[in-house]
C-alpha positions as CSV (number, residue, x, y, z in Angstrom):
1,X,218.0,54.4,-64.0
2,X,215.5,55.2,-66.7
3,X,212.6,55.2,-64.4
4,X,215.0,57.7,-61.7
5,X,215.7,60.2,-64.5
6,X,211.7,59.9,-65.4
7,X,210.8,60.4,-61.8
8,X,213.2,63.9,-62.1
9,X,212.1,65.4,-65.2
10,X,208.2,64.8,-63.5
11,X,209.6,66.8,-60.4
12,X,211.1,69.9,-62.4
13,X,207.8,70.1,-64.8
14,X,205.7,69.8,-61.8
15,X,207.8,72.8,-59.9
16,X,207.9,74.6,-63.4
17,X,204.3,74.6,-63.7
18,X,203.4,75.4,-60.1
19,X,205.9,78.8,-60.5
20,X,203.6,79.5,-63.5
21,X,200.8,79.2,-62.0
22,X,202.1,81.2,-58.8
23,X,203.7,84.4,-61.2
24,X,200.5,84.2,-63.4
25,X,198.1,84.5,-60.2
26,X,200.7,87.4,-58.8
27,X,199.8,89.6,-61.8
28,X,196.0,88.6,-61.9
29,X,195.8,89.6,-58.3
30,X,197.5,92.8,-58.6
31,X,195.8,93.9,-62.0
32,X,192.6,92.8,-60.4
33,X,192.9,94.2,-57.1
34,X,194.7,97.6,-58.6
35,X,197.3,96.9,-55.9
36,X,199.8,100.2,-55.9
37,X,203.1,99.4,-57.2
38,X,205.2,100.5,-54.1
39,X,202.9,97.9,-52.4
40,X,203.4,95.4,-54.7
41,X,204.8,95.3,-58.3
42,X,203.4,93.0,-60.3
43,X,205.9,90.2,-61.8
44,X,206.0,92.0,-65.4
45,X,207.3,95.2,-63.3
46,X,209.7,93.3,-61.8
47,X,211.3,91.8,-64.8
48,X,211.1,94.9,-66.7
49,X,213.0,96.6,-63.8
50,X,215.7,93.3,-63.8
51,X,216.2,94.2,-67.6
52,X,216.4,98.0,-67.3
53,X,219.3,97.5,-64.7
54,X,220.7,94.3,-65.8
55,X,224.2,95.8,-66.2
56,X,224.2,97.2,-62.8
57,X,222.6,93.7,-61.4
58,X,225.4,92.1,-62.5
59,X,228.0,93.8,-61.4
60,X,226.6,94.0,-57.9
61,X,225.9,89.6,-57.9
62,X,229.5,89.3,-58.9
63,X,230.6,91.4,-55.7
64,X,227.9,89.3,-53.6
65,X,229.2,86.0,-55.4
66,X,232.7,86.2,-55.2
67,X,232.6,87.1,-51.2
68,X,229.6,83.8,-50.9
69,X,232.2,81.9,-51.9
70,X,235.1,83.0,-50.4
71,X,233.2,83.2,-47.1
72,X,231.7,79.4,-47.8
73,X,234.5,77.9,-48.2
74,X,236.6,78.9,-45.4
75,X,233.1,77.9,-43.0
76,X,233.5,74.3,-44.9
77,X,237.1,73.7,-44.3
78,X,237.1,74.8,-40.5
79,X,233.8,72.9,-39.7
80,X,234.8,69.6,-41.4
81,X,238.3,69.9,-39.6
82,X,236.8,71.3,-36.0
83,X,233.9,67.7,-36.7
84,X,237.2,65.3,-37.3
85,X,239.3,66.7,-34.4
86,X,235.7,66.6,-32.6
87,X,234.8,63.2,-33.3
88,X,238.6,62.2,-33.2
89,X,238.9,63.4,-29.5
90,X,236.2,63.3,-26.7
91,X,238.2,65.9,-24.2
92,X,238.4,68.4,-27.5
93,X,234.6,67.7,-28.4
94,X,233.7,68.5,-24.7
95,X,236.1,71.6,-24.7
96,X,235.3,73.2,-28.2
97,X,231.3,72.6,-28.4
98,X,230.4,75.4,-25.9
99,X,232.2,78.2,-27.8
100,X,231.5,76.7,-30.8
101,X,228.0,76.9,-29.9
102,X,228.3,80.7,-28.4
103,X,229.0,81.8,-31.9
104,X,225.6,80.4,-33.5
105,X,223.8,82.5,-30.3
106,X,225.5,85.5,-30.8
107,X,223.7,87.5,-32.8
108,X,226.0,88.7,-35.3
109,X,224.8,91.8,-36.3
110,X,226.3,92.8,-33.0
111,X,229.9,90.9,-34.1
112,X,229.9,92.7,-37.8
113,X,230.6,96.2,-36.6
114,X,233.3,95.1,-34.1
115,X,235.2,93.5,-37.0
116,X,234.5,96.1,-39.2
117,X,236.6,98.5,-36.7
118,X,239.4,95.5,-36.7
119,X,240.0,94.6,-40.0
120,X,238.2,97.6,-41.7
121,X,235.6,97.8,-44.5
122,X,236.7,95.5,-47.1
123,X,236.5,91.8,-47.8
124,X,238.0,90.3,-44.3
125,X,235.2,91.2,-42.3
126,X,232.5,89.8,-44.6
127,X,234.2,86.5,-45.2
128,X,234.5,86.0,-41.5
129,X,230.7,86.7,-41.1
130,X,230.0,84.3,-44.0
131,X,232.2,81.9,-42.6
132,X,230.2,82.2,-39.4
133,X,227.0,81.6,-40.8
134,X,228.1,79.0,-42.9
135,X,230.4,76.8,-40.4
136,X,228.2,75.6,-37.9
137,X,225.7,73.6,-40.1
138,X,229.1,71.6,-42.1
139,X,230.1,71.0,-38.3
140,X,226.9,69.3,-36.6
141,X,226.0,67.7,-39.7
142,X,229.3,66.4,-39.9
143,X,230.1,65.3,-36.7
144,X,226.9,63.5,-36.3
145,X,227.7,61.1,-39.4
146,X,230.7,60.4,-38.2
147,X,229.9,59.9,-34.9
148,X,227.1,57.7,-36.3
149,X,229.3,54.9,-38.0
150,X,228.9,51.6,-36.9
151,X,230.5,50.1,-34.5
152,X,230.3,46.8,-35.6
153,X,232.4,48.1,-39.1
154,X,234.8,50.1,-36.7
155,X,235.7,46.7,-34.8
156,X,236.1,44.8,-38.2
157,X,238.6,47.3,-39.5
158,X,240.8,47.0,-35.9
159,X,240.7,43.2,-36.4
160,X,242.5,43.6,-39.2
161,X,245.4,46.1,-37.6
162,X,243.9,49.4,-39.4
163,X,244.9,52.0,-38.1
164,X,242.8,54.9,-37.2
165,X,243.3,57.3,-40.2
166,X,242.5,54.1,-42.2
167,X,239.5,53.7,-40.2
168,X,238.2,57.5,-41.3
169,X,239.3,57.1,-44.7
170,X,237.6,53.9,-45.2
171,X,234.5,53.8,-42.9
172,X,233.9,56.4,-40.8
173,X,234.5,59.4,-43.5
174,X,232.3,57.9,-46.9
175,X,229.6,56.7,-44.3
176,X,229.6,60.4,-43.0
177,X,229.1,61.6,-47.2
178,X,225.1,62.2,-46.6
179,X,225.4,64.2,-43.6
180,X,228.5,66.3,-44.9
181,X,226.4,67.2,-47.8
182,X,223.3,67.5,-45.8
183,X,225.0,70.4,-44.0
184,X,226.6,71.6,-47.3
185,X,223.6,72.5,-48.4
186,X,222.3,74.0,-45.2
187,X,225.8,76.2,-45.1
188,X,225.0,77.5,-48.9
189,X,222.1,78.7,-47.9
190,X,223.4,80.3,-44.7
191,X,226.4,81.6,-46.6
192,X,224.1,83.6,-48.9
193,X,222.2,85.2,-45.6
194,X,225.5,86.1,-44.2
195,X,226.6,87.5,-47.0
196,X,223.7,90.4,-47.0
197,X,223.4,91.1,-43.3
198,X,227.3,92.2,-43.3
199,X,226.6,94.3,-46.9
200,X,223.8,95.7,-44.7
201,X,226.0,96.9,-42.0
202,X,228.9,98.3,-43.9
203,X,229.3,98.7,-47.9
204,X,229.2,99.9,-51.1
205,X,228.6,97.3,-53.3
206,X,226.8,93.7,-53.7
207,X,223.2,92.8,-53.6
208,X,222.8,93.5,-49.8
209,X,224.3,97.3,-50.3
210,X,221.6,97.2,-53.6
211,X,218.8,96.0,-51.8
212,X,219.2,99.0,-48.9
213,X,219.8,101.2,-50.9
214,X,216.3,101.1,-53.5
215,X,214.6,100.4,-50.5
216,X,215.5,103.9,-49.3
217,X,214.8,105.9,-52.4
218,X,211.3,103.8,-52.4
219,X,212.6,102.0,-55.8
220,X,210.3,99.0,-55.0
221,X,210.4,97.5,-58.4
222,X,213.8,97.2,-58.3
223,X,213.8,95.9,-54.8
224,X,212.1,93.4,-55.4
225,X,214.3,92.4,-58.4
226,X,217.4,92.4,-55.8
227,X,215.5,89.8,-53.5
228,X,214.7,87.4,-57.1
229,X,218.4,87.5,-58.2
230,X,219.5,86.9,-54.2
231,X,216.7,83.7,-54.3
232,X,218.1,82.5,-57.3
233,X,221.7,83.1,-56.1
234,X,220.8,80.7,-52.7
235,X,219.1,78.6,-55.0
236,X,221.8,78.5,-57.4
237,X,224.4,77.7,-55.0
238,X,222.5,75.0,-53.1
239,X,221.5,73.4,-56.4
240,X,225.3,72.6,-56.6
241,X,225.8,71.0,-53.2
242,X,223.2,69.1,-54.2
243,X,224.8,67.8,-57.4
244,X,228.2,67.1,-56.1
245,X,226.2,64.8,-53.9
246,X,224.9,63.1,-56.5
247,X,228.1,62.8,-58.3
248,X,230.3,61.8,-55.4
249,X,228.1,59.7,-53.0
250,X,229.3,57.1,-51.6
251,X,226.8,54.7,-52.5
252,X,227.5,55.4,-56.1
253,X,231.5,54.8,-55.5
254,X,231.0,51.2,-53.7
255,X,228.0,50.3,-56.6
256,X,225.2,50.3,-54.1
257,X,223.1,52.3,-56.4
C-alpha cells in the first residue's frame, strides 16, 4: 500500500513538473520569438486575463457545469439500463444496437437545431445533446463487461438455483465494475464536448457561448482562458470517475487488492 501511494505521488510530481516545463517554454518561445498576442498569448497573458474576468468566468462554468451534469447523468442511467436489457435479451440487443448506433453517426450539430425548434432554447435541448454524447461510451463499455463474465461463474451460480437477477447482482454486474467506469470516464469527457457544441449553436450563457463570443471580438487572451477553465472542467470531471473507481472497485469490496 505504501509503495502504491509512493508510485502516485511520483506520477503527480512527474506530470507537475512536465506542465512547468511545458508553460515555462510557452512564454520563452513567445517572448523569444515576439509572437503577436492575437496569435498566441503567452501563459502570463492568459492568466492575467483568467483573473481580470474571474467573476464573469465563474458565473459562465457554473451554467456550463450544472447542464454537464444534468446532461451526464441522464446518458449514464439510460446506457447502463439500454447494456442490462441488451445483455439481458439477445432479440432486444439485435433490435436496439442499429439505432443506437445511428445516433453516435449522426452528426449532431445537425440534431441540435431541430430540438432547439422542439423544446426551445433552454436547458432540455442541451441535456439531451449531452446525454447523446455521453450515453454511447457507458453503453458499449458496459455491455462488453457484462457480456464478458465467465461462463464457468455463470454455471456455478445456476447450480446452486440462483436466479438470474442474483446472477447480475453477484457476478455478472461487479465483474462488469472496470468497464462501467472505463466508459464513465470516456462519457465525462464526451459530456463536457457536448455541452459546448449545443452552447455553440444556441445560447447566452456558459463557456461555449464565452468562448464564441471573444473569439468574435478578437479577445484572444480571454479565449484562450475559456478553453483552460473548459480543460480543467473535463479534467475535473474525469478525475472523479476515476476516483469513485478507486473507491468502489470490486476488487477492493471482495479483498483482492
Amino acid at each position: 500500500m505504501v509503495l502504491k501511494s509512493t508510485i502516485v505521488r511520483w506520477r503527480i510530481l512527474g506530470a507537475a513538473l512536465l506542465l512547468v516545463m511545458l508553460l515555462v517554454s510557452w512564454q520563452a518561445g513567445v517572448v523569444l520569438f515576439d509572437v503577436p498576442g492575437y496569435l498566441l498569448p503567452s501563459p502570463l497573458e492568459i492568466a492575467q486575463a483568467l483573473w481580470n474576468n474571474h467573476t464573469t468566468f465563474a458565473e459562465h462554468t457554473l451554467v456550463t457545469l450544472g447542464e454537464v451534469l444534468i446532461g451526464l447523468g441522464v446518458g449514464i442511467l439510460l446506457g447502463l439500463a439500454l447494456a442490462v436489457l441488451m445483455s439481458w435479451s439477445p432479440l432486444l440487443n439485435n433490435a436496439l444496437y442499429a439505432p443506437v448506433l445511428a445516433t453516435q453517426t449522426t452528426p449532431i450539430v445537425a440534431i441540435a437545431p431541430i430540438l432547439i425548434i422542439w423544446f426551445g432554447v433552454g436547458l432540455t435541448p442541451k441535456v439531451i445533446i449531452i446525454a447523446i454524447f455521453s450515453f454511447f461510451p457507458v453503453l458499449v463499455n458496459t455491455l462488453s463487461g457484462l457480456q464478458a463474465t465467465s461462463r464457468q461463474m455463470v454455471q456455478l451460480m445456476k447450480s446452486v438455483a440462483a436466479s438470474d437477477w442474483q446472477i447480475y447482482r453477484y457476478v455478472r454486474i461487479p465483474m462488469a465494475l472496470p468497464h462501467v467506469f472505463a466508459g464513465l470516464r470516456l462519457a465525462a469527457a464526451a459530456a463536457v464536448v457536448g455541452a459546448i457544441v449545443v452552447e455553440w449553436v444556441s445560447s447566452t450563457a456558459g463557456l461555449g457561448y464565452l468562448l464564441i463570443l471573444y473569439q468574435s471580438r478578437l479577445n484572444i487572451d480571454e479565449a484562450f482562458a475559456t478553453l483552460v477553465i473548459l480543460m480543467l472542467l473535463g479534467v475535473t470531471v474525469f478525475a472523479l470517475f476515476a476516483w469513485l473507481e478507486r473507491r468502489f472497485s470490486w476488487q477492493k469490496r471482495l479483498g483482492i487488492e
